[in-house]
N, C-alpha and C positions, 0 to 999 in steps of 0.2 A: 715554758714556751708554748703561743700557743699555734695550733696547726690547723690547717685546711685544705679543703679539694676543692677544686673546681670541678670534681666530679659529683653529680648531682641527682635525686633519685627522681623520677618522671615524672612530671605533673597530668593531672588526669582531670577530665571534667566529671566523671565518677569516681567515689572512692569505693572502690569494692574491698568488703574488711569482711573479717571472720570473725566466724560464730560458733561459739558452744553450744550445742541444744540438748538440755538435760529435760525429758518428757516425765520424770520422777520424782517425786517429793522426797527430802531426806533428811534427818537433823546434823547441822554441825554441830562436833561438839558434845558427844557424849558422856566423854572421860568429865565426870565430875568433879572426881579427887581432886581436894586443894582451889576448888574453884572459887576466885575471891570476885568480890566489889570492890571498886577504890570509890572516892568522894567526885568532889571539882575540882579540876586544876583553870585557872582562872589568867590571860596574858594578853597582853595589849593586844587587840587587833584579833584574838582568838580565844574561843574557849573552851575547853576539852570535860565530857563526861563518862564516865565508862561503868561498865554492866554485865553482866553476865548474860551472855546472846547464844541465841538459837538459831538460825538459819533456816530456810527454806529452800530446795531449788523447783527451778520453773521451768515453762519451754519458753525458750526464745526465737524469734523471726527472725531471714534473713535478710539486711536490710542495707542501703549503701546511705552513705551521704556523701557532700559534695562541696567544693571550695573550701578555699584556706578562708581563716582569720585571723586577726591580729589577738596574741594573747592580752586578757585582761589584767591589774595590777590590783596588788592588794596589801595591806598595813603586816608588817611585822610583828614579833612577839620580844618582849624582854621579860627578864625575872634578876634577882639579885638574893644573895645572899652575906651575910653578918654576924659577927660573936659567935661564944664559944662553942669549944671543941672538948672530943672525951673521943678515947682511944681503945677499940678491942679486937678481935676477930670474929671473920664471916667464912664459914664455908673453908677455914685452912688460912686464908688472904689476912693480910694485916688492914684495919678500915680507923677510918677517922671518922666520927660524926659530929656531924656540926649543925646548930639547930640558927634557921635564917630568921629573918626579922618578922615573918609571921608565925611561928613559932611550929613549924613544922621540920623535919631534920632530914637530913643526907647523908649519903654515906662516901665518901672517896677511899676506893679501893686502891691496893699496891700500883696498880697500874695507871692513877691519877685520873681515874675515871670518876667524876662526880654521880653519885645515885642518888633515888631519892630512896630516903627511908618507909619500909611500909610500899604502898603503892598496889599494884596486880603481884597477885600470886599466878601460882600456875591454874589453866583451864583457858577457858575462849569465852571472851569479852566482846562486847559493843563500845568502840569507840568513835564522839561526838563531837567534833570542831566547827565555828563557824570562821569558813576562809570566803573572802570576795562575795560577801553580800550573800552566801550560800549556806544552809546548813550540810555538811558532810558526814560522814560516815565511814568506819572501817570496821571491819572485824580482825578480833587479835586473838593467836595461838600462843600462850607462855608455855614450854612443856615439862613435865613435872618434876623434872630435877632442878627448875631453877632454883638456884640463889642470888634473892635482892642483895647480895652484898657483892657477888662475879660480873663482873662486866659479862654479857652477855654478846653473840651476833643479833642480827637483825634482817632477816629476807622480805621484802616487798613483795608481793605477788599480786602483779595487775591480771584480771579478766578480760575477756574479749568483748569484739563490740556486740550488744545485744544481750548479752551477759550479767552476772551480776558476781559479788561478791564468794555471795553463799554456793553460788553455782562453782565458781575457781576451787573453795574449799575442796568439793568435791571430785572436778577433774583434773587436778592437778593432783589432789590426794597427797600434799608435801605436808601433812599434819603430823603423818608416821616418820618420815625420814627427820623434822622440828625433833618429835621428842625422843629419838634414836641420838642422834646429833646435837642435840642441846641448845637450839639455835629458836629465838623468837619468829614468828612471822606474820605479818602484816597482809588483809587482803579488801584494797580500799574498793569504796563504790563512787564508778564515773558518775558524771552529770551525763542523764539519759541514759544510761548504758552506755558510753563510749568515754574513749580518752584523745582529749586534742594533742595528737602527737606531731602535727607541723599539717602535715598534706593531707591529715588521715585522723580520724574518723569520726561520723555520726554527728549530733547534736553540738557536742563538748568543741568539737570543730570548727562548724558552722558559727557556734556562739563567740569563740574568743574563748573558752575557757583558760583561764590560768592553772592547768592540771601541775604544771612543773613546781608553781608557787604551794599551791592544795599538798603538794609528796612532801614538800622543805615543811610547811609547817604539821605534816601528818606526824614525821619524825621526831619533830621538838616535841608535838602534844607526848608521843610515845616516849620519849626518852624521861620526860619529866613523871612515867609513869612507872617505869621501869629500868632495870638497868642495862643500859645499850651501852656494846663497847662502840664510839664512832670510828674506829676505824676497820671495825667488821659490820656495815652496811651495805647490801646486796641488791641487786635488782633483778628481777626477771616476771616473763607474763606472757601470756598464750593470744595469740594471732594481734589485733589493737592495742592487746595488753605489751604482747612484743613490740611493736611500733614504738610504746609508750616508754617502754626498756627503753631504747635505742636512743630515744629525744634523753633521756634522762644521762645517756652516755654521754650525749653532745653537751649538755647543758645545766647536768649538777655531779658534774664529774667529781668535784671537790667535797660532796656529803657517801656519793656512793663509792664504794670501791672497784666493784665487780661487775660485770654483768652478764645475762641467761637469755636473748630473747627466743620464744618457741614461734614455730611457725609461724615466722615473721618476716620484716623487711624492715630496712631504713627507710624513711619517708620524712626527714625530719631537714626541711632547706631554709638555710645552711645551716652545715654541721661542721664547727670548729673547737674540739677540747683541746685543753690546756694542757692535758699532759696525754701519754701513752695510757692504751684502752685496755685491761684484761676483759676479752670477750666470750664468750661461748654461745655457738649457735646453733641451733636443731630445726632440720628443714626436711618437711617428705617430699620424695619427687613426684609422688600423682597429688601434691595439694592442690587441688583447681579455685580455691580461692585466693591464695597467697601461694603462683606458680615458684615453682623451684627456677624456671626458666627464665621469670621477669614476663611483664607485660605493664600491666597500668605501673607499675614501682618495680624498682632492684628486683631481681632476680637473689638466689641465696650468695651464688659466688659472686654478684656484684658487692654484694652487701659484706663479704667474708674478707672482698678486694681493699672495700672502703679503709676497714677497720683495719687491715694488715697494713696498707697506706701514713693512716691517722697516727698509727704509733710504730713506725718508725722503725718494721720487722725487716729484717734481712734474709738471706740464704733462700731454702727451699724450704716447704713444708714435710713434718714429719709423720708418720701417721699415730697414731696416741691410742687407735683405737680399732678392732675390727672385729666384729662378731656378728654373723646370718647378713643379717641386710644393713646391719649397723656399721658405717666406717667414722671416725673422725680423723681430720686434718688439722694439726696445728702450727703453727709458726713460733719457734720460742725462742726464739734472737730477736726481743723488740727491745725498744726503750724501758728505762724504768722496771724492770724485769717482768714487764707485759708480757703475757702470751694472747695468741688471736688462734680458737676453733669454730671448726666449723664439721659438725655432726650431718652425716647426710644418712638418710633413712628411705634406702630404694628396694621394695615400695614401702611407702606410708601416704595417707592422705594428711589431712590437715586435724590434728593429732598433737596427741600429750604425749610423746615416748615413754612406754613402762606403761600408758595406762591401754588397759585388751578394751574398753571401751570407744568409741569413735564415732558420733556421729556424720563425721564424712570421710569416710574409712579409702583405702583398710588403715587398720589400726597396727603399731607395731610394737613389740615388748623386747628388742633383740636388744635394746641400751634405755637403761632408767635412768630418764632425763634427771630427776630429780637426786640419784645419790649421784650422776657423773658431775650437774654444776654444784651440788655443794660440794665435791672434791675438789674441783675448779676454784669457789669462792674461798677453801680453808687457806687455799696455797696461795691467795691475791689478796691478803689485805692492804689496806690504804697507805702507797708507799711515802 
């Protein structure tokens, strides 16, 4: 079924978005152990290369951009596969491999998750697709317990606007909790620094970008590199990057399961998913660029309102969480066995929770964002 509000996040003729400003150089990606290359994965409409990457971070400006656009469209991907099969075990799991018609092989685990045989090992990769006329980019965390034969999760981690990739690596710092946790993560680069998340932000905005199309086929290239369970695919991302979360709840509800956005907001008109949201959301009350209060967009409790709306919660909220400055509110009577939180951090500025770091502080450590949504995403997979 699918749902909607006539409740709507403010249109502005500025977009004032947030920004990470890392003044320090630093490499992603140390842990060498296991560090592979895979080849080309080659699909209609895209084509994927991956590498073994290093990262840089930079300082970023802070900067707005302005009006909506219409998003841009772009060609799809297919692959197929053909004949035979040979049967063994991966990792404990019972696996079928079956070699397709270009003579490369997969694996289908107990769980009917097709992998590809080979592919990335564990370490941090550069990965290359060309979507809408663009060449794109991501960088990718495998952490060192994988095995290509276990379906694996998958977290997304968008950046903010002004930001880059290798910059999220570092303030989000979810590289340790990946390989604690077992979980892949993804951390792509906007066109311009920004992600067109509806009303919001930068370049990728103004342009039309098709970011929603750019995440669907970032996944495919990923999945064909590795093995991703799809029904543990995640989202979440720090101030534009959250924006970009939140569109991705509205509008590829059906690839992701869950989602995280950080010091963020809805901005994404209209927003109608198809079924109930599991959401979690982390908001400081002194962020001055993304107010906890609302002003140019939602506020957090607007934005906490939407989602509890959207999917369908009942009763009252419970509190799930309370520690110094840290509380979280949930609602766990939604549809679908949704839950909808909302993490409030008074004070916090506009901040990674867990990380003492903060360029627009204060910064606060009293709830680490990154182990409370992956307990969030363990317990929401794709109902």
């Amino acid at each position: 079924m699918t749902r909607s509000s006539e409740r709507s996040p403010r249109r502005a003729l500025g977009c004032a978005a947030a920004l990470v400003v890392l003044s320090s150089a630093a490499a992603c990606g140390d842990d060498a152990a296991g560090t592979e290359s895979s080849g080309t994965t080659s699909t209609t409409g895209a084509s994927a290369t991956t590498s073994d990457a290093t990262a840089s971070a930079g300082t970023e400006a802070t900067t707005a951009g302005s009006e909506s656009g219409s998003d841009a469209s772009s060609g799809g991907s297919t692959s197929a596969t053909s004949a035979g099969e040979t049967t063994g075990t991966t990792g404990g799991a019972t696996t079928d491999a079956t070699t397709t018609t270009d003579g490369t092989t997969t694996t289908t685990t107990t769980a009917g998750v097709e992998c590809p045989g080979g592919g990335l090992g564990p370490g941090d990769h550069t990965l290359e697709l060309d979507h809408g006329g663009l060449t794109r980019t991501a960088l990718l965390h495998v952490p060192p317990g994988y095995d290509d034969g276990v379906a694996t999760p998958l977290v997304v981690n968008f950046h903010g606007l002004s930001s880059n990739a290798g910059q999220q690596v570092l303030f989000s710092g979810m590289n340790a909790t990946a390989d604690a946790e077992g979980f892949i993560v993804a951390y792509p680069e906007g066109v311009m620094n920004s992600w067109n998340a509806g009303e919001c932000c930068g370049g990728a905005q103004e342009q039309g970008i098709d970011d929603v199309g750019f995440v669907r086929a970032l996944v495919e290239a990923i999945e064909a590199e590795a093995c991703v369970d799809p029904a543990r695919i995640f989202a979440t991302g720090m101030s534009n990057g959250g924006f970009m979360t939140n569109r991705l709840a509205c509008e590829a509800n059906d690839l992701f399961a869950a989602f995280a956005p950080v010091s963020a907001a809805l901005v994404t008109i209209p927003c109608a998913p198809a079924r109930a949201i599991p959401t979690m959301i982390f908001n400081g009350t002194q962020d001055a660029l993304v107010p906890y209060d609302g002003g140019l967009f939602f506020g957090a409790q607007e934005t906490f309102a939407f989602w509890v709306e959207a999917s369908g919660c009942e009763g009252a909220p419970v509190t799930t969480y309370d520690e110094g400055a840290a509380t979280c509110e949930t609602f766990d009577s939604c549809d679908e066995g949704a839950e909808v939180t909302l993490c409030t951090i008074d004070p916090m500025g506009h901040c990674w929770p867990g990380n003492d770091f903060c360029p627009f502080p204060p910064a606060n450590s009293d709830i680490a964002a990154n182990d409370a949504m992956w307990a969030f995403f363990a317990a929401h997979p794709m109902p």
